[in-house]
Structure formats: structure tokens, C-alpha cells
C-alpha positions, 0 to 999 in steps of 0.5 A: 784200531778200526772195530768191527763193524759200525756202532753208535756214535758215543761220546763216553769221556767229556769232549768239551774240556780243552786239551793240549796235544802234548795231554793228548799225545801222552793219553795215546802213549799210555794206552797198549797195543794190539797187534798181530804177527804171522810168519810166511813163505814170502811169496810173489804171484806172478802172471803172464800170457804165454805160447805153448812154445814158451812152455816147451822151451823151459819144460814146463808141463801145461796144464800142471804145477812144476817145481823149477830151479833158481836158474830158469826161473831167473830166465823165464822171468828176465823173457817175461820181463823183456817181452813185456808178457807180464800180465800182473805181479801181486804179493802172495803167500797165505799169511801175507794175504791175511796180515796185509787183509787184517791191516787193511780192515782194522787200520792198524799194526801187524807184524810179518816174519819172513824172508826178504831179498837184501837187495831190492831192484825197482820193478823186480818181483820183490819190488812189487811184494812191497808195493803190494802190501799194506803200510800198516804191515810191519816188515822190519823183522824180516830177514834179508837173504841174499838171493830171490823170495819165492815165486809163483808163475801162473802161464796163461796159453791162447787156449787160456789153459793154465800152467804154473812154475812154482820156484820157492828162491830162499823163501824157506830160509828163516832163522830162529835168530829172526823169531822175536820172542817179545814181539810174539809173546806181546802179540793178540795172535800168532798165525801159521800156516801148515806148510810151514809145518810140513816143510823139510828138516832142512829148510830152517823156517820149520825150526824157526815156526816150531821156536815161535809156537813155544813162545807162544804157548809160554806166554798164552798167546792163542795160535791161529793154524790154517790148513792151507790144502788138503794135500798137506794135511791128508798125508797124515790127519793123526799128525795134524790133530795131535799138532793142534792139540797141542799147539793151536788154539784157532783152525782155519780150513775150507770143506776139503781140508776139514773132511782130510782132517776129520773124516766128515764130509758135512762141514758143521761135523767137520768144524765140531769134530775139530773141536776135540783139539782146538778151542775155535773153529772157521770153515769156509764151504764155498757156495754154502757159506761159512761155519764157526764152532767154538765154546763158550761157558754155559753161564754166558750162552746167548739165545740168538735172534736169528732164524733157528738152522738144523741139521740132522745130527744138530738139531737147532745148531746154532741156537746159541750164536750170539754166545762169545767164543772162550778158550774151553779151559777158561770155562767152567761148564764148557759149552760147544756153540755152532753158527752158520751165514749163507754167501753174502748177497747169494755170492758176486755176480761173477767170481774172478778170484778164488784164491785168498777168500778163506784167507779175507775169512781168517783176516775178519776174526783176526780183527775181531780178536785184535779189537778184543785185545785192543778194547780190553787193554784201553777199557779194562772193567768193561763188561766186555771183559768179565771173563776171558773172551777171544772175540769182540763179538759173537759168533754169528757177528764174526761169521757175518763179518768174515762173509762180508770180507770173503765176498770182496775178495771173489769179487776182485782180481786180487787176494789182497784188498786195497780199501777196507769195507763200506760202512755197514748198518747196526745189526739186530746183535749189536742192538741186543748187546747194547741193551 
């Protein structure tokens, strides 16, 4: 487990004492582990140039998303293939970009449960989902299905207009037998996403999502919801609130799907606002930056170093920023703690993906929550852990990490990162904690 950040270099236990590698492989064994695990759509991007008579030949509507059947996805895909048209074929779904993210950050354990085609063709779309993913990523809890995971066709014209094709295959097939229910509840996190939620009766990943949600909620594990798009969620916020109220412990959501939760358009009232039903708050709001809004209890509020913001109904909002983020039932005299962090460097000279960087945000708190877990099952009595804390660090340290993260991705191609972050300075929060 990589922790967040950089830190001093300290040796906490002797390092001139010999010991054998049999001694040191039973001192790793007697340590826990901190995972995360998510369950997915298991979807591949996959994008290609192609003529405006490509796109009348499979009645595909240009400039539109069309839902297509298992037949003519195969035939578009086998005429891509065949033509050579294929510009890139990457693995997608919201919850797999964030656990291959989370991987690659922390180097460590996450566990995805899904759908994955039994037999797998090298070079085939499901090839590449596995290609594109971490190794990190355990996906041995899949269950194999007989037939094609999603696909998600993006058609590039000469014009560069974009279509899109949108075939969910199998992908919504999970059954509850493939929800296991030792892996959730040893877990740090469970993340969802809402379309799994919104899906119809018939597709059993709703039963399967709704088995995972009560082992979780049995055992105590926090519940992480992204909202996905606004679409989901306008149709009906009431649904969605009550939901998280008694579900979800972390929501993740952009501006857009906070004022369709929330009615508020500002997105510090929105992230406030949703602090009536869950315990944690991320919001991403584009070219503004990122919000976090949680609680802490009043005994274990931090004055943060940092400039002091306002707002015009918070006036000094995020004077408590370098406060930890609790469940508000752990707290005594809860107390609700607003942080805010503009783009990080003003934003990437040019953005070349927009798709996943809320998803890159989620998989720096996940971190931050696996390293918690992590940290308190190896250093038990550390003043890390005098109460029940969800985060390593504070919340203007996760609002600096997940911004960091969101920039690496707007920065590639890919929503999913190939290496973890450059090596950062110490920052004034880390010097101040460490006093």
C-alpha cells in the first residue's frame, strides 16, 4: 500500500537487526489487508473513423447515442475489425475506471464484480478489457457468461461529428450467487454506481447490487455512490435521496448531478445540501475545481493554514479543512466541514479527456480510505486512530490529492491511468500533523 502522498522517510522499527526471510514473510502474513471492491457494468470504449455511409448502412443516427442489438454490434464490430478502422479499444464502465485508478495509485488490492465472456479471443474487445486493466485488479470473482460484456462504440465522421452505439451484451446479467459476501464485508469500501440501481427488474445486477448493499450495511462497510449523470438521478432526486439515506455513506457526483439531486445549483450548497443523507461528499464542478463536505466531531476540528474562502451563504466555509472526515453517528457534536482546491496548475494545457476525470477524484479518496484501513490494521494505537475516522488525511489533503489525480487524467487520452503520480513535496498539512 502506496500512502498518499510523500512523507518523511522514518525508520519506526530497528533496521540493523538481521532477519530471515522466512521472519519477514510471517511479519507481512500477520498484517491484514485493505481492499476495495466495486461492482460494474463491464464495458469496452471502443473508437473508430467512419463515413456517413457506414453510419446509414447500420441506422445509426449521427450525432446521437443509439441503443443497438447483439447482431449489429457483432457486424459493426467484425467491419471495423476487418477494415482496420478501429482507432482504440480501451476498458470503460465508471466502477472499473475507478478500481484499475485506486490500483494504480496505491499499488495495491481491489476486487471487481461483474460479467466477463467465458470464452475470450485474443484481440476481441474483451481481450482488450483485460489488457487495459491493472494487475492489481482482482477479477476472479467475475462471472463468466456466455455471450458478449458491453460495448460502447464511439463513430468519428470526416466532419469529426460523433456517434455513438451503445450494445449492453450480457453485461447486466450479475447473479446474487457471484456476490461474495466475505469479500464485501472484509472490505474498506463497497463502490456502486447508479445505473446499477436504475436498471430494469429484469436484469439481475439490480438483485445482485441490492444482495451487496445489505452485506455491507450488516458488517458497517461504508457504501461509496457515484451518481453517474444527471439523467439518472433527475427522473427522480426523492428516490435518490431517500436511497442514500439509507444506503450510502460517500456520494460522488459533478455539479450537474448535484443541482438534479439537490435543487442547488452552487455546488458547495449542493455538497451541503447532500449531507442531509450521506456522511461524505465529493463534487467535481469542472473548471471551478473540487468540493468536499463531510463531518467531523467538534472535539477533533482543525483551523486549516490555508487562505480562508467564502461564500455567500458560508462565510469562512472551509475554515476547518484540515478537520478528518467521520461518520456523523460516530460523532459526538457533529460538525459539518466544507473544503474547496481550484484545477490544479489552472487546469492542462489542453484537455483531451473528459470522460473519467470525476472517476480519477473517487479513486484518490478510495486510496485515502484504503490507506486508513490499512494503517489502522498494521498501527492499531496510533493517534491516527483515537476515533473512528474515514480518511488517512484531512479534507483539504484529499481535495489536493483528488485534484491532482482529475488533472492526469484531462491530460491523456484514457480514463484510466497507466502509472501512479510523480513524487510530491511535503505539504504545510503534513508538516502540521506531524508536529
Amino acid at each position: 500500500m502506496k500512502f498518499p502522498g510523500q512523507r518523511k522517510s522514518q525508520h519506526y522499527f530497528p533496521v540493523t537487526t538481521p532477519r530471515t526471510l522466512l521472519e519477514q514473510s510471517a511479519a507481512r502474513t500477520a498484517h491484514g489487508q485493505s481492499y476495495v471492491v466495486g461492482i460494474d457494468q463491464t464495458l469496452v470504449d471502443i473508437e473508430a473513423h467512419v463515413d456517413d455511409a457506414f453510419l446509414e448502412r447500420y441506422g445509426l443516427s449521427k450525432g446521437h447515442s443509439v441503443i443497438i442489438t447483439d447482431e449489429t454490434a457483432e457486424a459493426v464490430y467484425k467491419e471495423l475489425k476487418d477494415n482496420e478502422m478501429v482507432v482504440s479499444e480501451f476498458a470503460g464502465g465508471t466502477i472499473g475506471n475507478t478500481l484499475h485508478n485506486y490500483s494504480v495509485l496505491a499499488d495495491d488490492l481491489s476486487i471487481m464484480l461483474g460479467v466477463m465472456s467465458r470464452n475470450i479471443a485474443i484481440g476481441s474487445y474483451a481481450y482488450r478489457y483485460l489488457c487495459n486493466t491493472s494487475s492489481r485488479m482482482n477479477l476472479n470473482y467475475l462471472q463468466p457468461v456466455d455471450g458478449p460484456v458491453g460495448r460502447c462504440f464511439t463513430f468519428i465522421s470526416t466532419d469529426g461529428e460523433r456517434s455513438f452505439g451503445i450494445n449492453a451484451g450480457l453485461m447486466n446479467r450479475l447473479s446474487e450467487d457471484y456476490i461474495p459476501k466475505e469479500v464485501i464485508q472484509d472490505s474498506v469500501a463497497l463502490v456502486i454506481t447508479a445505473y446499477l440501481v436504475r436498471c430494469s427488474d429484469e436484469d439481475t445486477i439490480k438483485t445482485a447490487t441490492f444482495k451487496a448493499l445489505e452485506y455491507a450495511k450488516e458488517a458497517g462497510v461504508p457504501v461509496i455512490l457515484t451518481l453517474g449523470t444527471r439523467f439518472v438521478i433527475e427522473d427522480d432526486p426523492k428516490f435518490w435521496q431517500e436511497f442514500i439515506r439509507d444506503y450510502v455513506t460517500v456520494v460522488a457526483m459533478n455539479e450537474e448531478e448535484g443541482l438534479a439531486l439537490t435543487g442547488e445549483k452552487d455546488p458547495l450548497l449542493a455538497a451541503n445540501k447532500t449531507l442531509d443523507w450521506a456522511d461524505m461528499v465529493l463534487c467535481t464542478a469542472g473548471p471551478e475545481g473540487l468540493y468536499m463536505a463531510g463531518y467531523t466531531d467538534d472535539k477533533y476540528k482543525r483551523l486549516t493554514a490555508h487562505p480562508i474562502l467564502n461564500n455567500e451563504q458560508f462565510p469562512e466555509f472551509n475554515l476547518y479543512e484540515f478537520s478528518r472526515p467521520m461518520k456523523r453517528s460516530a460523532c459526538e457534536n457533529p460538525l459539518r466541514i466544507h473544503s474547496h482546491i481550484a484545477p490544479y496548475m489552472g487546469g492542462p494545457e489542453k484537455i483531451k479527456n473528459t470522460n473519467g476525470a470525476g472517476d480519477g477524484a473517487l479513486s484518490a479518496l478510495l486510496h485515502d480510505m484504503a490507506a486508513n484501513g490499512y494503517h489502522k490494521l498494521n498501527v492499531p494505537h496510533s493517534e491516527k486512530h483515537k476515533s473512528e475516522f474515514l480518511t488517512y488525511s484531512s479534507f483539504a489533503q484529499v481535495c489536493k490529492y483528488a485534484n491532482r489525480v482529475s488533472y492526469e487524467v484531462l491530460a491523456q487520452h484514457s480514463p484510466r491511468l497507466s502509472r501512479g503520480l510523480p513524487e510530491k513535496e511535503d505539504s504545510l498539512e503534513e508538516v502540521y500533523w506531524a508536529r
